[in-house]
C-alpha positions as CSV (number, residue, x, y, z in Angstrom):
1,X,66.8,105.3,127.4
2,X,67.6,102.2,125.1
3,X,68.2,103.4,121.7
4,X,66.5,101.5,118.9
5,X,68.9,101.9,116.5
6,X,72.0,101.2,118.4
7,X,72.5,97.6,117.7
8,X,71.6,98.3,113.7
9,X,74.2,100.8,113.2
10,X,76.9,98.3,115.0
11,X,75.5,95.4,112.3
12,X,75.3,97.9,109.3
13,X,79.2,99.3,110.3
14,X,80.4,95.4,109.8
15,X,78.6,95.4,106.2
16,X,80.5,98.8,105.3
17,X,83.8,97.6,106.7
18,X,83.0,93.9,104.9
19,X,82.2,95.7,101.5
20,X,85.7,97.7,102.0
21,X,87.7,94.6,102.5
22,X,85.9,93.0,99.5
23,X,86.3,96.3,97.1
24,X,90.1,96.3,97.9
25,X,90.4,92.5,96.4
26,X,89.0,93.4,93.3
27,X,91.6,96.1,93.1
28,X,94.1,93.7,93.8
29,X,92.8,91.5,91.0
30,X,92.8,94.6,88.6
31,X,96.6,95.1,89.8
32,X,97.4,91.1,89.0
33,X,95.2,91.3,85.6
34,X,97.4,93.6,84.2
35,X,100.9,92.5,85.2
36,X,100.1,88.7,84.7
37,X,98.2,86.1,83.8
38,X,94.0,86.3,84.0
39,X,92.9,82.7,83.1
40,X,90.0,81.2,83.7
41,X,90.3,80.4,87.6
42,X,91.2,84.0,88.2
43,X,88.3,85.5,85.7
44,X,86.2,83.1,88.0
45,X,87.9,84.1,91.6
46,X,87.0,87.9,90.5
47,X,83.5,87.1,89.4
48,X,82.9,85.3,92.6
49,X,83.9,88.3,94.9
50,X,82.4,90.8,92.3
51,X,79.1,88.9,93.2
52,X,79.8,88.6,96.9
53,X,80.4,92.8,96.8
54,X,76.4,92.7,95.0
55,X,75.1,90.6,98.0
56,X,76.5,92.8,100.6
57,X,75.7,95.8,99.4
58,X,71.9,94.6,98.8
59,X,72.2,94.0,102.6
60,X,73.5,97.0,104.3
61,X,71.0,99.0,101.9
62,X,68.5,96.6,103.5
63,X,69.7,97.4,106.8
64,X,70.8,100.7,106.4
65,X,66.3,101.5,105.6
66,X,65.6,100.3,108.8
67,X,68.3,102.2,110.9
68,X,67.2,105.1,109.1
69,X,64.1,104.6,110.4
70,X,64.9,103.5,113.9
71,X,67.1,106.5,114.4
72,X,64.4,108.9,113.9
73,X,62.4,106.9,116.3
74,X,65.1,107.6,118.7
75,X,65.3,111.3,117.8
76,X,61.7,111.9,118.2
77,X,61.4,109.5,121.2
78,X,64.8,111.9,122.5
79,X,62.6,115.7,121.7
80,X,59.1,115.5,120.0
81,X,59.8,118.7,117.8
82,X,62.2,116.7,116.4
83,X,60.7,117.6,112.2
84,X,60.9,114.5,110.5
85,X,59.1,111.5,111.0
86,X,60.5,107.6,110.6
87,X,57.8,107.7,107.7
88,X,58.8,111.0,106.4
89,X,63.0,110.1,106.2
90,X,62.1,106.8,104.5
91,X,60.4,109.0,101.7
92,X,63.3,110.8,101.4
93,X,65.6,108.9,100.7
94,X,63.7,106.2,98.5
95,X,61.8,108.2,96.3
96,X,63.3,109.2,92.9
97,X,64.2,112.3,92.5
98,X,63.1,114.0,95.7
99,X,65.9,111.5,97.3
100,X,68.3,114.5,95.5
101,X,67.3,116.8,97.8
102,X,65.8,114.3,100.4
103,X,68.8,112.8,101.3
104,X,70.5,116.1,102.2
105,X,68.1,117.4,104.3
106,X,67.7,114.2,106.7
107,X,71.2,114.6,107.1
108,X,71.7,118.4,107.5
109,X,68.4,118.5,109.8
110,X,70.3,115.9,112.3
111,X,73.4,118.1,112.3
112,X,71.6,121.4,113.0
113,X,70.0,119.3,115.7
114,X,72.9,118.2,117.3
115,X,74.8,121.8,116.5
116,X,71.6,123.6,118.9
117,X,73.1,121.7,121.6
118,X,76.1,123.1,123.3
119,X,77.6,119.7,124.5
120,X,76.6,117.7,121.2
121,X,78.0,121.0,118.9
122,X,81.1,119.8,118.0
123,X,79.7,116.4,116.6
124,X,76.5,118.5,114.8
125,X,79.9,120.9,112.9
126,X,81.5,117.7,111.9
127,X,78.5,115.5,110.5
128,X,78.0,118.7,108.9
129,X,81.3,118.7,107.2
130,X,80.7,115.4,105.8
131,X,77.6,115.8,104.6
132,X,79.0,117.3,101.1
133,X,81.8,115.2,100.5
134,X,79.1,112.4,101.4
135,X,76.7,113.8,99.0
136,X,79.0,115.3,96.2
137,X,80.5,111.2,96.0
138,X,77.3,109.8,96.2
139,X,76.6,111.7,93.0
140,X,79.8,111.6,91.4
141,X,80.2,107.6,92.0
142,X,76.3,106.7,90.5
143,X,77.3,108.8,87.3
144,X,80.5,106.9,86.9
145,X,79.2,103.2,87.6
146,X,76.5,103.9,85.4
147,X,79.0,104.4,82.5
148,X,81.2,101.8,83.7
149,X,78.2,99.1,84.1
150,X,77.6,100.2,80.2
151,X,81.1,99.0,79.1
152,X,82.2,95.4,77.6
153,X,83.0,93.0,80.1
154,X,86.7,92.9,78.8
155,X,87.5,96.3,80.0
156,X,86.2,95.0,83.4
157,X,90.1,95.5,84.3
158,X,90.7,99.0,83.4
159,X,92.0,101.5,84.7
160,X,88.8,103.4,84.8
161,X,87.4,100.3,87.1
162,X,90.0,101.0,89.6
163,X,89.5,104.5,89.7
164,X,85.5,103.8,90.2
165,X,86.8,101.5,93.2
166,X,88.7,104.0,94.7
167,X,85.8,106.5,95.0
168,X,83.5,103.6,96.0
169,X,85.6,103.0,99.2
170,X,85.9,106.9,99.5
171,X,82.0,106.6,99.8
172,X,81.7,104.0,102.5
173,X,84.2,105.7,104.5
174,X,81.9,109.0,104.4
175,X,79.2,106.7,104.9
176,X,80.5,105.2,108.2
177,X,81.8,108.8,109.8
178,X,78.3,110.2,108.8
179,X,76.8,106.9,110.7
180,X,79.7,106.7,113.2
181,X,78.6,110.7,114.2
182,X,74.8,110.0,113.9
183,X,75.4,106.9,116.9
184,X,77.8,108.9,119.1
185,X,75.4,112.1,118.8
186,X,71.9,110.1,119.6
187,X,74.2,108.0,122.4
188,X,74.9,111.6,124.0
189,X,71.1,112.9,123.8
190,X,70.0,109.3,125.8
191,X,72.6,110.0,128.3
192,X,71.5,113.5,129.0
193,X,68.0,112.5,128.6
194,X,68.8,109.6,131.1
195,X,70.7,111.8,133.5
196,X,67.2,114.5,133.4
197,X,64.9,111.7,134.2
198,X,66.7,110.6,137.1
199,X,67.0,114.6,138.3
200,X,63.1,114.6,138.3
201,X,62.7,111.2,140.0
């Protein structure tokens, strides 16, 4: 069966990987900042990648919606009992508030999936390893870029930016094992699924 989401996810993992690469310049330029010189070509240099960083991440959240949403066409197209809808994983993860919880349970529901199935249980215990380190950053890193966001514009090069970039590339790594796992999982329920169909033709 042709998965839906498989081409997203490959797109959506060059965002992640992009907004790594980016997120490591600006701790570069934090490095330079405070061992030399920051004029005016550098301050504009950082700005410039600082924005690029915005862009991209506005895309892979873009992109990230509607692999969400192809995925659990895929999983429901893969088993009907599957329990949530496309509709009903969207809700939980863009509605305020509930998203606290939401975005748990889409995850944990596709591990327990995968963990009922003896060849796919291996990948369902591991997705469901990262799903609290994924979800305990996710937390921590929104607290501390919303204080961050709060301070002057001179302390842009502290040391509390660089920790803030640290956990933000700590983040996108958990985000591409969680997607990584969610691929290679759905990629072994179309093979099997395949392999049935051919069985019964």
């Amino acid at each position: 069966m042709k998965l839906r989401s498989m081409l997203l996810g490959k797109v959506l993992m060059k965002f992640l990987w992009v907004d790594i690469g980016l997120t490591a310049l600006l701790m570069i330029n934090i490095i330079i900042a405070r061992f030399g010189e920051s004029g005016g070509t550098f301050l504009t240099y950082d700005l410039t990648v600082s924005l690029l960083i915005s862009l991209n991440v506005v895309i892979y959240h873009v992109i990230y919606l509607f692999w969400l949403f192809k995925v659990h066409i895929d999983l429901q197209e893969l088993d009907d009992t599957y329990p949530i809808t496309p509709g009903g994983a969207l809700a939980r993860v863009l509605i305020p508030i509930y998203n606290l919880y939401g975005l748990w349970n889409v995850y944990s529901t596709m591990a327990n999936h995968l963990k009922k199935i003896s060849y796919l249980n291996e990948l369902g215990m591991k997705l469901a390893i990262y799903i609290p380190f994924y979800y305990t950053l996710h937390l921590v890193m929104r607290g501390v870029n919303s204080f961050i966001l709060r301070k002057s514009a001179e302390e842009s090069f502290s040391n509390l930016w660089f920790i803030s970039y640290i956990g933000d590339v700590a983040l996108v790594v958990m985000y591409i094992l969680i997607i990584k796992a969610v691929s290679t999982g759905l990629f072994g329920l179309s093979e099997h699924f395949d392999s049935n169909y051919d069985d019964e033709t």
